[in-house]
Structure formats: structure tokens, C-alpha cells
C-alpha positions in Angstrom: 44.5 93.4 170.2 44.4 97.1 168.7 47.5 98.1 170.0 49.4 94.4 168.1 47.6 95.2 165.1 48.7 98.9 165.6 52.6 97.8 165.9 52.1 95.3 163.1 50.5 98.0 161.1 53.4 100.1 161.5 56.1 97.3 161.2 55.7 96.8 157.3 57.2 99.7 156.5 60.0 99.3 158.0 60.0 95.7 156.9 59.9 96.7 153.5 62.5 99.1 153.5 64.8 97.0 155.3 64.4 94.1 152.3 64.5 96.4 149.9 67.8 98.0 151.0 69.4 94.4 151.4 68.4 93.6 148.2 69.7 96.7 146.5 72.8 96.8 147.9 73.4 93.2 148.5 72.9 92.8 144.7 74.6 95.9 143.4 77.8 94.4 145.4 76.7 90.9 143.7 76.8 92.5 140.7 80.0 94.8 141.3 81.6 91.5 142.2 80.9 89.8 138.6 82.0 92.7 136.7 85.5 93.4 138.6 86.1 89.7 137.9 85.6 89.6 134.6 87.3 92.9 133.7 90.5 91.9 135.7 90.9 88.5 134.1 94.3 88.3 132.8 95.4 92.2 133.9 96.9 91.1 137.2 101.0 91.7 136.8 101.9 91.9 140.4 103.0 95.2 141.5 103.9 96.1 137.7 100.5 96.4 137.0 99.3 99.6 134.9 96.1 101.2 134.9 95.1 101.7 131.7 93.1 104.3 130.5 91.5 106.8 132.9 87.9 106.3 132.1 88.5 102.1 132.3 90.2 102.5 135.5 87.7 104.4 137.4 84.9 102.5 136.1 86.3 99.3 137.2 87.5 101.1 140.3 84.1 102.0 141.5 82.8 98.3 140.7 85.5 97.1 143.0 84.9 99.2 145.7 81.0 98.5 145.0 81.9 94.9 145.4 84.5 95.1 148.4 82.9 97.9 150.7 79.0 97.7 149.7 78.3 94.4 152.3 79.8 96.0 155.3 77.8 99.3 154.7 74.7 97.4 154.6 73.8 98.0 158.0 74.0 101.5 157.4 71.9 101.2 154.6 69.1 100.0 156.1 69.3 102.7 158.7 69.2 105.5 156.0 66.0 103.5 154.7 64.1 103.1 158.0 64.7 107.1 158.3 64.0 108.9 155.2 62.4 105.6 153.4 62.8 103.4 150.5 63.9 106.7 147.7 66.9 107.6 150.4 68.4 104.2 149.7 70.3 105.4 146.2 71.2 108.7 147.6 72.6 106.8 150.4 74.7 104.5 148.3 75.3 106.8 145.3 77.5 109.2 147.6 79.0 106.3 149.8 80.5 105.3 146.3 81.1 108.8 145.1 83.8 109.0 148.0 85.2 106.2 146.7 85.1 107.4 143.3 87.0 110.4 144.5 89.8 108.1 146.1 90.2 106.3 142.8 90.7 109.9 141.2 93.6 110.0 143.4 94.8 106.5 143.1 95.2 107.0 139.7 97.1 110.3 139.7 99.4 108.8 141.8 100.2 105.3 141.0 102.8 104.0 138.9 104.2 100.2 138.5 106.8 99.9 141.3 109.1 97.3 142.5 109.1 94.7 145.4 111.1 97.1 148.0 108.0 99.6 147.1 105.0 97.2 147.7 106.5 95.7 150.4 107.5 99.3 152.5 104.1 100.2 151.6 102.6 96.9 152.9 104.4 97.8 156.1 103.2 101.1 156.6 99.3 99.8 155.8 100.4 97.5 158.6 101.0 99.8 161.6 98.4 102.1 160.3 95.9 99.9 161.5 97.3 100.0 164.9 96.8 103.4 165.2 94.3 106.0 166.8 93.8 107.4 163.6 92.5 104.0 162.1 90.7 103.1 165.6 88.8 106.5 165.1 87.5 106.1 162.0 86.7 102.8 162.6 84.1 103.7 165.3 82.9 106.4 163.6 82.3 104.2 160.5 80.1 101.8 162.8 78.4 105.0 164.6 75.3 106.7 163.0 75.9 108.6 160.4 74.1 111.7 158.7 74.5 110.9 155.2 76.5 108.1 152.4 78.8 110.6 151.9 80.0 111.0 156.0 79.8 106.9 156.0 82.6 107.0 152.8 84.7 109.5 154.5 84.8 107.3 157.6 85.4 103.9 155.5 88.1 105.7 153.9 89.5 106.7 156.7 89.3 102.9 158.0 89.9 101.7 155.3 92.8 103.2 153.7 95.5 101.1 154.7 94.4 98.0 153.5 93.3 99.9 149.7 97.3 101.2 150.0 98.0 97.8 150.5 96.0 96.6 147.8 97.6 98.9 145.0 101.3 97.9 146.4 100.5 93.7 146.0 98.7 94.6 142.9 95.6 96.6 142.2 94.2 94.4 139.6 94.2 91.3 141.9 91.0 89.4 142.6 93.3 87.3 144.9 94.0 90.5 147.3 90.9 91.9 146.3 88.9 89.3 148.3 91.5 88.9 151.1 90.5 92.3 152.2 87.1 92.7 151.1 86.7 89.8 154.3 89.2 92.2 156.2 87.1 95.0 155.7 83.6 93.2 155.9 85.0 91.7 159.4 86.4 95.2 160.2 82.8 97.0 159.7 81.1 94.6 161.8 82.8 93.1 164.7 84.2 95.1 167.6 88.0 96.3 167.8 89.7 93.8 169.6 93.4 93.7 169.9 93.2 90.0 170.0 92.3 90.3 166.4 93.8 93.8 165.4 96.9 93.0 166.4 97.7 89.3 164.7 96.1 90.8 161.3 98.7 94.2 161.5 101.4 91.7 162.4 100.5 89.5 159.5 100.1 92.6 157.2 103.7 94.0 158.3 105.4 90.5 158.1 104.0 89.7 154.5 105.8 93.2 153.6 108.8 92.2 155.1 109.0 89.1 153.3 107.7 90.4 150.2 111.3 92.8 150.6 113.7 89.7 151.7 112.1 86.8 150.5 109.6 87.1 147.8 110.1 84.2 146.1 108.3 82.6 149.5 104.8 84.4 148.6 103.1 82.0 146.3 102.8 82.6 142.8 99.1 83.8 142.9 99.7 86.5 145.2 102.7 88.2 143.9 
């Protein structure tokens, strides 16, 4: 009897912190997901889309990323709580974003409204890029421990990047393409590598820039 009421004793901490880092990032992403949605009402133009100003772009850029990437990190999260409590929780997600942040620094320097052959080469590229050892490295690492929010955004990057390269190609203001690889990603983050699945989604990513290039009046309207 003293040693349950021991364990249960030193179970509600860890109860705690685990509800209160589901709620706070669950409902940050929640929340992420309401803003990107209504700030990119009517600004999707395919891959013409433009930016806009610098300080609008990166805010709404983090709020995607919040919205996309915060779910699949939740496990992490929750980790980072049970080790260094409850008050490590917005460290933990505050430089998890921040590398995000950073890449939207570099998105923006670097993007301009492009044709059809550009999004769909691009689309390509994202496509084998997941097949590689580069991607399958990051990947585990990304599902590994980590030390900090800011090693977990490197290796999500590093995951991740293909399907954000993607993203900006089809059109970076899409909520269409935004949740079609926020479930990429999610799914990515929590199930094992499997070529069974790895492989048909990089086929499907490389074929959708092929069409895009030969046939793009096949990709309905809402997409492209």
C-alpha cells in the first residue's frame, strides 16, 4: 500500500505536465491553424503568388508552421516537460519555432512568383529528396531524443524540407497544400519509415510535378 500511494504520489506530476503540454501546444497549433486560414483567404495565386510585405510574411509564416509542425512535435513536448517541468514547455516550443522562423527568413529572400516548369522541377526534386539518406537521417533523428526545441527544429527541417520546397512551388499561400502536407508531415513524425509508404508518396510527389510540367490543366482548379 505505501509503495502504490508512493508511485501515485509521484505520478501527478508527470500527469500534469504531460496535460499541460498537450494543451499548450495542441491549442497554440489550434490557434495557428485559425489565423493562417483567415490571413490566406483570397491570397492564394498558384505559383504567382507574392509575399507581401516582410513583417506580414513571417508572421503568417510562423503561424503556419505553428499550425503544420506543432502536432507532430507534441510528443517531444511532453518529453521536455516530464524533464525539466511545466516552465520548459515554452522554451521548448519558442525555439522549435524560432528554427522555423529562421527558414522563413530564407524563404523570403529567396522566393519570387515562378512559372509551371519551376513548380513542377521543384516538386520533382522535393520528390526524390525524400527517398534519400539525407531525409531518412533526419527523420530518425527528429523522432530520437532530443536536447532542446531548437535541435528538434533543425532535425524537422531537415525532414521536412522537401515537402516546405514543395509547398512554396504549388503555392505558399495555399490552405489546400498547406493541409496536404501538414498530414504528410504529422504521419512522417509518428509512424515508422516504411518504403511501402515512403516510396508511393515520393512517386506521387514526383508524378504530380511531372504533370504539373506537361499536363497542368489535369490538376484541379483548387490546387494549382
Amino acid at each position: 500500500m505505501l509503495l502504490s500511494n508512493r508511485v501515485a504520489i509521484a505520478y501527478r506530476p508527470r500527469a500534469a505536465a504531460t496535460a499541460v503540454a498537450l494543451t499548450a501546444t495542441l491549442g497554440l497549433a489550434a490557434a495557428s491553424w485559425l489565423v493562417a486560414v483567415r490571413q490566406m483567404n483570397g491570397m492564394d495565386m498558384g505559383p504567382a503568388t507574392t509575399l507581401g510585405p516582410f513583417a506580414f510574411f513571417l508572421a503568417l509564416w510562423v503561424s503556419m508552421m505553428a499550425a503544420m509542425m506543432l502536432p507532430g512535435a507534441t510528443p517531444a513536448v511532453v518529453k521536455s516537460a516530464h524533464a525539466g517541468g511545466v516552465r520548459a514547455v515554452p522554451l521548448f516550443v519558442g525555439s522549435y519555432l524560432a528554427v522555423w522562423a529562421l527558414v522563413g527568413v530564407v524563404v523570403y529572400a529567396l522566393y519570387r512568383p515562378h512559372g509551371l516548369l519551376a513548380a513542377g522541377a521543384v516538386l520533382i526534386a522535393a520528390g526524390v529528396y525524400e527517398l534519400t539518406p539525407l531525409k531518412y537521417n533526419f527523420r530518425r533523428h527528429c523522432r530520437e531524443g532530443v536536447r532542446s526545441g531548437f535541435d528538434l527544429g533543425l532535425c524537422c527541417v531537415g525532414s521536412s524540407i522537401g515537402l516546405m520546397m514543395g509547398l512554396a512551388a504549388v503555392s505558399v499561400m495555399s490552405i489546400a497544400w498547406m493541409s496536404v502536407i501538414a498530414i504528410l508531415v504529422l504521419a512522417q513524425k509518428l509512424a515508422p519509415a516504411t518504403a511501402a509508404v515512403d516510396v508511393p508518396v515520393a512517386l506521387v510527389i514526383v508524378g504530380l510535378g511531372i504533370l504539373i510540367i506537361l499536363a497542368p490543366s489535369s490538376i484541379p482548379g483548387s490546387l494549382l
